[in-house]
C-alpha positions in Angstrom: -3.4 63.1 30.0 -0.6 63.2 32.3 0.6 65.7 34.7 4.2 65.8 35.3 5.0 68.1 38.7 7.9 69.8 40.6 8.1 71.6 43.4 9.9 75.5 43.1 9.4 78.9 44.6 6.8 81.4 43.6 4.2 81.4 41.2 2.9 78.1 39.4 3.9 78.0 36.2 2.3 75.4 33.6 3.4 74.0 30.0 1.6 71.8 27.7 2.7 69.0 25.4 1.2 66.7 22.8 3.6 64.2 20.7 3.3 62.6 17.6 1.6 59.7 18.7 -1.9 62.0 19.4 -1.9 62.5 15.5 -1.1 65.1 13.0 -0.4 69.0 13.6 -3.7 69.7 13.9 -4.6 67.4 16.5 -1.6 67.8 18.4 -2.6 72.1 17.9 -6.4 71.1 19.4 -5.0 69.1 21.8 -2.9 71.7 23.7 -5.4 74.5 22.8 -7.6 72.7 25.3 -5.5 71.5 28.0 -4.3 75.4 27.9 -8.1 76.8 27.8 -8.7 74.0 30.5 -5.7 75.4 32.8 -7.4 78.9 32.5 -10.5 77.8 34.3 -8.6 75.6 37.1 -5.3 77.7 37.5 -6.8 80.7 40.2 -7.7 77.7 42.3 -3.6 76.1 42.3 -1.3 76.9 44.8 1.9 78.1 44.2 5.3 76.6 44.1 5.3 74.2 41.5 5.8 73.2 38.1 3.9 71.0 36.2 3.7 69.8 33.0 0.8 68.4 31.3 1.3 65.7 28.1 -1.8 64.4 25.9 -2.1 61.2 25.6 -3.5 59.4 21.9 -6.9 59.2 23.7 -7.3 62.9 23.9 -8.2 62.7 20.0 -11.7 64.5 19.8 -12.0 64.7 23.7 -14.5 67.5 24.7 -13.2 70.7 26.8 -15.5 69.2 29.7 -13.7 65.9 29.7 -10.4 67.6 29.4 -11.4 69.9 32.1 -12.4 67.4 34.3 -9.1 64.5 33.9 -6.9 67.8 34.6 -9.1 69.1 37.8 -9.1 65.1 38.8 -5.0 65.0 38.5 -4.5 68.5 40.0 -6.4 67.4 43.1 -4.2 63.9 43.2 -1.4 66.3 43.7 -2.5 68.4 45.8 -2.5 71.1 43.6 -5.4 72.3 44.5 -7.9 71.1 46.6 -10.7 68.8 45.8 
């Protein structure tokens, strides 16, 4: 996954991508299902003022919710998004 991020006033606001290179509908469908179901648990913890984008990568093909979890907490944290 990777997290695209800019800096704006008030609350954080998040969207989620997955192209055509991650595989059909359905995958691309799963694949954002998660990173949004991931954001759920980690977004109370983010500080506000930013934007960020999250894009799956073709890796994220069958990728449990933990891992997903994790990678996002793990780029979050890199920046400073929330804290570690």
């Amino acid at each position: 996954m990777v997290l695209y991020v800019a800096p704006r006033e008030g609350q954080v606001r998040a969207g989620f991508i997955s192209g055509r290179r991650v595989g059909g509908a359905v995958v691309r469908n799963r694949a954002r299902r998660l990173m949004k179901e991931a954001w759920r648990s980690l977004s109370p913890m983010a500080t506000p003022g930013f934007d960020l984008v999250f894009a799956a990568r073709p890796e994220a093909r069958g990728a449990p919710l933990a891992d997903v979890a994790g990678e996002m907490r793990e780029l979050l944290a890199r920046a400073r998004v929330i804290g570690r």
